[in-house]
C-alpha positions as CSV (number, residue, x, y, z in Angstrom):
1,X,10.7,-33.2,11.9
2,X,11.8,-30.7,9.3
3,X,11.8,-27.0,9.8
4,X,11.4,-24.8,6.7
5,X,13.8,-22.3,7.2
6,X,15.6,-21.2,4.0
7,X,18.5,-18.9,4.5
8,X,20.6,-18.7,1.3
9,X,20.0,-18.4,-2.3
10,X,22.2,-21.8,-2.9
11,X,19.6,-23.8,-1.1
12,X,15.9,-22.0,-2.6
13,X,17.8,-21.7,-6.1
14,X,17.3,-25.3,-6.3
15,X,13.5,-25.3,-5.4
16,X,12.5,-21.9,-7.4
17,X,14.6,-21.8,-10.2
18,X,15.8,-25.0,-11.6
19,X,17.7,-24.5,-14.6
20,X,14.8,-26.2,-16.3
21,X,12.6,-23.8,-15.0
22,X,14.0,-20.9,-16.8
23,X,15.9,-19.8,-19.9
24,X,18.7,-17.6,-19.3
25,X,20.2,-15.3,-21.8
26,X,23.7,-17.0,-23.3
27,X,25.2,-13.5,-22.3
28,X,23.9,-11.1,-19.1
29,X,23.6,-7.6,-20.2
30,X,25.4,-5.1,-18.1
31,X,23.1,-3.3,-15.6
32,X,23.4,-0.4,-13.0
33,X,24.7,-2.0,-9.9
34,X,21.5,-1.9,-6.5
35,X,21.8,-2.5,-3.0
36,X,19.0,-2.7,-0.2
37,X,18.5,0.1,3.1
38,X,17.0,-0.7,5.9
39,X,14.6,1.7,8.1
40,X,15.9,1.7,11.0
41,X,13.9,4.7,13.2
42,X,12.1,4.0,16.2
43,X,14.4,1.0,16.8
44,X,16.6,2.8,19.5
45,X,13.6,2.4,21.6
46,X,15.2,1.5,25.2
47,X,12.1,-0.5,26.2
48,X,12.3,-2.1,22.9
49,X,15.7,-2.9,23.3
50,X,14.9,-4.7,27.0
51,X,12.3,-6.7,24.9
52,X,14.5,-7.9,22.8
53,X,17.1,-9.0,25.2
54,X,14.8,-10.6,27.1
55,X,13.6,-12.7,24.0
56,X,17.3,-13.6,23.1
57,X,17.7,-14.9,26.8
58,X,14.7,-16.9,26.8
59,X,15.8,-18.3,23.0
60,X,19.1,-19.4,24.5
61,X,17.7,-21.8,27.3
62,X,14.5,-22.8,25.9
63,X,12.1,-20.8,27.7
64,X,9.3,-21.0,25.8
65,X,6.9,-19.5,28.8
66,X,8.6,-16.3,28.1
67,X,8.1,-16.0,24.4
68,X,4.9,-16.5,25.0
69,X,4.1,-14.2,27.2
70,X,5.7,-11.4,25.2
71,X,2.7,-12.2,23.4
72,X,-0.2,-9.3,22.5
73,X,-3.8,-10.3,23.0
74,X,-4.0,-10.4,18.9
75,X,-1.2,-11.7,17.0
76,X,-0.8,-11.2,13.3
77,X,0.5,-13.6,11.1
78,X,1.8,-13.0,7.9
79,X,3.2,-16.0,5.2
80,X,3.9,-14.3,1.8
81,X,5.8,-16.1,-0.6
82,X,9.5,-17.3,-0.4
83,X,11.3,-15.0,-3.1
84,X,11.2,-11.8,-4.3
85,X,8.2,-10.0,-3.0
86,X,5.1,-8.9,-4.4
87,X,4.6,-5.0,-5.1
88,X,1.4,-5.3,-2.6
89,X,1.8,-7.5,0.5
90,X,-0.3,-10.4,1.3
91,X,-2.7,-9.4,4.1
92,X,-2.5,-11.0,7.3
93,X,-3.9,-15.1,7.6
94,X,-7.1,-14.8,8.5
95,X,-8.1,-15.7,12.8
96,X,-12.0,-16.1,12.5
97,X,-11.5,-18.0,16.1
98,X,-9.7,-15.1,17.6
99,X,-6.9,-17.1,19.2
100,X,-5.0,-15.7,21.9
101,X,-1.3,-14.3,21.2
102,X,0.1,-17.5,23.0
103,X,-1.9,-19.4,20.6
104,X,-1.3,-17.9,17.4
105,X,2.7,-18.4,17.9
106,X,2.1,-22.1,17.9
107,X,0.4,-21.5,14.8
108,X,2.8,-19.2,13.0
109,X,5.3,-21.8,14.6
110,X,4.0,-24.9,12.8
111,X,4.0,-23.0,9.7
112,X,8.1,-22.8,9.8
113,X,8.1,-27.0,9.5
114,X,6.9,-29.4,6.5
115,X,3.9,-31.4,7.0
116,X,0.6,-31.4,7.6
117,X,0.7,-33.3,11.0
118,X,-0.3,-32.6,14.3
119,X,2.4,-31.8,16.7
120,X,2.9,-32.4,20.4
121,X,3.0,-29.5,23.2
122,X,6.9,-30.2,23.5
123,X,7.0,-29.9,19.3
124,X,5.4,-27.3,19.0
125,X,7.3,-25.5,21.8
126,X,10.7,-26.4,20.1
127,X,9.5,-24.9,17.2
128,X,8.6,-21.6,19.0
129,X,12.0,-21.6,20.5
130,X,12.8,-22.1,16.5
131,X,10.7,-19.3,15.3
132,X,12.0,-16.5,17.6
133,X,15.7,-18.0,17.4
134,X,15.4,-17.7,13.7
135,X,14.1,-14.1,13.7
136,X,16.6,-12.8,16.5
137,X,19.9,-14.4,15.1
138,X,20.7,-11.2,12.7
139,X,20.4,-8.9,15.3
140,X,18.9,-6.4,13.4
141,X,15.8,-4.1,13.8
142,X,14.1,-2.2,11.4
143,X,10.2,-1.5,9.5
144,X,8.8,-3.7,7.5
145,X,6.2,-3.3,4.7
146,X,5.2,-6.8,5.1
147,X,4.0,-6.1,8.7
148,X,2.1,-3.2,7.8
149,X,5.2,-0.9,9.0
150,X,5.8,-2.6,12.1
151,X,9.1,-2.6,13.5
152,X,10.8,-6.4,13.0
153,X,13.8,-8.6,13.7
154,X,15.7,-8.8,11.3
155,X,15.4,-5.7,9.9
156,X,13.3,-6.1,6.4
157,X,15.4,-4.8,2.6
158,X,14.2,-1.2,1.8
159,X,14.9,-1.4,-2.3
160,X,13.8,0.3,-5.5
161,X,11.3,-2.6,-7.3
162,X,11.6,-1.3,-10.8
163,X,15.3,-0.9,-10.6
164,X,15.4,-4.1,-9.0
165,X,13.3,-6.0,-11.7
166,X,15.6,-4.5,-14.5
167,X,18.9,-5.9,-12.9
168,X,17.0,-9.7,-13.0
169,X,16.1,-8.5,-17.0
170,X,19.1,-8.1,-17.7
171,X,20.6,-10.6,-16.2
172,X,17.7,-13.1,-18.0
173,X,16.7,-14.5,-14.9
174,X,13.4,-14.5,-13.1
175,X,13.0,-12.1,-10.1
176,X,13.0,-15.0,-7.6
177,X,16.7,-15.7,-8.6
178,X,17.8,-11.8,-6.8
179,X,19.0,-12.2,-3.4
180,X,21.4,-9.9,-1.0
181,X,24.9,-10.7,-0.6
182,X,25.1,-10.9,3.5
183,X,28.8,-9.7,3.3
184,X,31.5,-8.3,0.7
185,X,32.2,-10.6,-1.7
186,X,34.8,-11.6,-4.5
187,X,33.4,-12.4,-7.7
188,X,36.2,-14.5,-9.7
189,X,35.9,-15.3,-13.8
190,X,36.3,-18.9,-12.9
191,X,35.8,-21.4,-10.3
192,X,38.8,-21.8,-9.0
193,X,40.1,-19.8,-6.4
194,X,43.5,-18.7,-7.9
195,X,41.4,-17.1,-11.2
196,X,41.3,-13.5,-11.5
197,X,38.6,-11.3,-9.1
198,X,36.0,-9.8,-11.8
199,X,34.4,-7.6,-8.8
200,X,33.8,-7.1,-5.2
201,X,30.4,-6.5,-4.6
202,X,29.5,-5.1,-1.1
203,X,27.3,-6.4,1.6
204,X,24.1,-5.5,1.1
205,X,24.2,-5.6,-3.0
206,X,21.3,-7.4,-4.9
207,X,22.8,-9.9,-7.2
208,X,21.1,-12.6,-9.6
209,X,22.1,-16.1,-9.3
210,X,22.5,-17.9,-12.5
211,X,23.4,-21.1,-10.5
212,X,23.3,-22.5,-7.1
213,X,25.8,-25.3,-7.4
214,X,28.6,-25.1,-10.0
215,X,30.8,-27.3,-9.8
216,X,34.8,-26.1,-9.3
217,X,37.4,-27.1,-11.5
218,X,39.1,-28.8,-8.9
219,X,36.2,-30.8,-8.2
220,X,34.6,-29.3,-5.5
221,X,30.9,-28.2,-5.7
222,X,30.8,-24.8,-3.8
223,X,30.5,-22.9,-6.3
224,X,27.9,-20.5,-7.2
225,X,27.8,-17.8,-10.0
226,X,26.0,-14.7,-10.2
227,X,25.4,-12.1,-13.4
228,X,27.6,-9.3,-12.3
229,X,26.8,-5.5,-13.2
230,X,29.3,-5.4,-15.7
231,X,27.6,-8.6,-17.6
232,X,30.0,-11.1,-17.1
233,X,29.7,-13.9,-14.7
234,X,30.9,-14.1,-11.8
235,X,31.8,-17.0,-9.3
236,X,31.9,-17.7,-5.5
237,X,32.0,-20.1,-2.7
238,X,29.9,-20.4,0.7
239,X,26.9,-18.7,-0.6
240,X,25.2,-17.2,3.1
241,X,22.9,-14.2,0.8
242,X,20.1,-13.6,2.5
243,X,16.5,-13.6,0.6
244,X,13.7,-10.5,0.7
245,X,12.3,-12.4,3.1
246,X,12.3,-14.2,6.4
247,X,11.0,-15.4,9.6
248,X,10.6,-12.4,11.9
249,X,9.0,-11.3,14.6
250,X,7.4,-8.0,14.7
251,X,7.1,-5.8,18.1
252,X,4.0,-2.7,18.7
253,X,3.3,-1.2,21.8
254,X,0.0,-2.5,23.4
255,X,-1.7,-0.3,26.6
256,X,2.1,1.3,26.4
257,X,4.4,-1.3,26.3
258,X,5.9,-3.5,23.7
259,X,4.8,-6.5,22.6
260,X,5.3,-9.2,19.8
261,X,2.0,-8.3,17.8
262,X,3.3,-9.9,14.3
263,X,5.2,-12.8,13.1
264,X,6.1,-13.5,9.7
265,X,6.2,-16.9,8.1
266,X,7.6,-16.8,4.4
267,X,5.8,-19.9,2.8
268,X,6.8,-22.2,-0.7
């Protein structure tokens, strides 16, 4: 079994933006550096907080019986596309069955793997544990537009679209090659790791990829290069950027306590 969890621009360059599947300008333009936020009220909740731990215990010996019931009556699922997002959310999937909350993880679950297959109890409870373990390894809380404002783990990018849009422009890339640098990170005119730092670009900043595996000129193929603010390109090793979206888990309060009323699924 496969799971479809996608966690750096390296790995989804490949399946989004080939570099057959666009034409890149022979030289970036310069562009006004961006960086993400993240809305983060609400989420010192102390109840909320007990949730979660109780979630990360249960992800760390399997407990699937306690995921589950941290369930609301009515779970939402959400799957918008892998990528950059679109300026109006997808609604939720549609439930015409009105599934219980128990039920409607296994669905969102089976949505993380490849396949159209049916799945056993103990699959589909592994990919549960997945799900959750997925959303909850960031360890971060915040809104998210994609959940109708609910709060989420991780935390989902706060950003300015437009702006956004103009740094893939100029870089002549499509907006599905912008992702977030995870971390502070050197930006070298070469790949090779004695050539001169163009740039550090701080966690948090949106950068276009130009390419997800460049090969380095001693050989090795960790390399990845980006279109860097001042236009020139820039290159990099262990790419761990993190996408627009991703697997959460989204929390509301039900009758007065919280409860895990969302999950989303990004989908290809």
């Amino acid at each position: 079994m496969k799971t479809l969890f996608l966690a750096t621009a390296a790995c989804a360059a490949m399946l989004l933006s080939t570099p057959a599947a666009f034409s890149a300008d022979p030289e970036p333009k310069p562009y006004e550096a961006l960086s993400v936020t993240y809305d983060t009220s609400g989420t010192d909740d102390p109840e909320l907080a007990a949730l979660v731990e109780t979630l990360k215990k249960a992800i760390e010996v399997g407990d699937v019986a306690t995921l589950k019931a941290s369930a609301a009556p009515e779970v939402k699922i959400y799957s918008p596309m892998i990528g950059f997002p679109d300026a109006t959310p997808p609604a939720a999937l549609s439930d015409p069955e009105k599934r219980p909350g128990g039920d409607r993880l296994d669905n969102a679950a089976a949505l993380t793997a490849t396949g159209d297959v049916d799945y056993s109890r103990e699959d589909l409870d592994g990919l549960v544990v997945d799900l959750f373990g997925n959303a909850l390894d960031q360890g971060t809380l915040g809104h998210s537009k994609t959940a109708n404002g609910a709060i989420c783990s991780p935390a989902e990018p706060v950003f300015d679209r437009d702006k956004a849009l103009a740094v893939a422009d100029a870089a002549g890339v499509p907006a599905s090659n912008l992702w977030i640098l995870s971390e502070s990170t050197e930006f070298r005119d070469k790949p090779n790791e004695t050539a001169a730092v163009l740039a550090t670009l701080p966690e948090d900043t949106i950068v276009p990829f130009l390419e997800g595996s460049v090969e380095g000129e001693d050989g090795s193929a960790d390399w990845y290069s980006v279109a860097l603010p001042s236009g020139k390109t820039g290159y990099a090793t262990n790419d761990i950027s993190r996408g627009f979206q991703a697997t959460s888990v989204c929390y509301g309060k039900v009758d007065g306590k919280w409860a895990v009323t969302a999950v989303i699924v990004p989908g290809l």
